[in-house]
C-alpha positions as CSV (number, residue, x, y, z in Angstrom):
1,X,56.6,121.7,122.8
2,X,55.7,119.0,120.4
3,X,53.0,120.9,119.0
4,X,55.0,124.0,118.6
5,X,58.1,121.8,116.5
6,X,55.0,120.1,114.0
7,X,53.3,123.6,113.4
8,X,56.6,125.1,112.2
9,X,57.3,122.1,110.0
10,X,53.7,122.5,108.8
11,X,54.4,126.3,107.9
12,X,57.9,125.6,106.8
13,X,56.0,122.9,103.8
14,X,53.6,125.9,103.4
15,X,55.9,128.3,102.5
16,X,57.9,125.7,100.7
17,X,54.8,125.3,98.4
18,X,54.5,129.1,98.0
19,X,57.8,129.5,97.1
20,X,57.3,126.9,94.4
21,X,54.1,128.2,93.0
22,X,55.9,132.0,92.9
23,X,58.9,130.6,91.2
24,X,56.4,128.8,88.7
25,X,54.3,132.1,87.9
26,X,56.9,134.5,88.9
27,X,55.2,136.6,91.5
28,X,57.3,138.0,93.8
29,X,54.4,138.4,96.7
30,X,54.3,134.4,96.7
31,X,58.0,134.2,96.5
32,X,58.1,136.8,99.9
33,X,55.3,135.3,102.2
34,X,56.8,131.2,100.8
35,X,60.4,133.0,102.0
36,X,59.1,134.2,105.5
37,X,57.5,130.6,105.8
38,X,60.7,128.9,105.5
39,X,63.2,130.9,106.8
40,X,61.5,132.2,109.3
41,X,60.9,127.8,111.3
42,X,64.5,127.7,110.3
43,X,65.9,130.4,112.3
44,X,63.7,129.9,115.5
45,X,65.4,126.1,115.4
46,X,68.7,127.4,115.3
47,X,68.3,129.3,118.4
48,X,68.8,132.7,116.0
49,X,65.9,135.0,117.6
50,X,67.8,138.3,117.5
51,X,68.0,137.6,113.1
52,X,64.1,137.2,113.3
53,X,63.4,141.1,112.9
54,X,65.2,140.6,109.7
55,X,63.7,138.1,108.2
56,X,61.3,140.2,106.1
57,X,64.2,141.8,104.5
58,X,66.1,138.6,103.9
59,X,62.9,137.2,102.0
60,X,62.0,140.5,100.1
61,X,65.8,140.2,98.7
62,X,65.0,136.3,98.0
63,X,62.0,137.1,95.8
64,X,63.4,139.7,93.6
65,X,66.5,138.1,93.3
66,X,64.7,135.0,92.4
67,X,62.7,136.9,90.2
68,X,65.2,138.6,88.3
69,X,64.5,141.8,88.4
70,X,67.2,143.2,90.4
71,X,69.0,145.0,87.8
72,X,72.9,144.1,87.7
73,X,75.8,146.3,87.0
């Protein structure tokens, strides 16, 4: 079980750099797979499995929102 907790902190860093990098060059494909990296560790250590088929979506929204180009009315 130790193994399992250091390999999701390892991934969650991953994604953390990811996200980082996307921010920096604004590319939203960085932004989603750094997004799926982070939340993706988070949820499973909340006990949240049934939100885990949604985390695509939650990260997709993250990158174009952090992107700007949702377009705002």
């Amino acid at each position: 079980m130790i193994w399992l907790n250091l390999t999701l902190v390892i991934v969650m860093v991953i994604g953390f750099i990811w996200s980082v990098f996307g921010w920096k060059r604004r590319s939203v494909l960085h932004l989603f797979f750094g997004g799926l990296f982070i939340l993706t560790p988070i949820f499973y250590f909340l006990g949240w499995m049934t939100v885990l088929p949604l985390v695509p979506g939650i990260a997709l929204f993250i990158a174009y929102f952090a992107t700007g180009k949702l377009k705002r009315a």
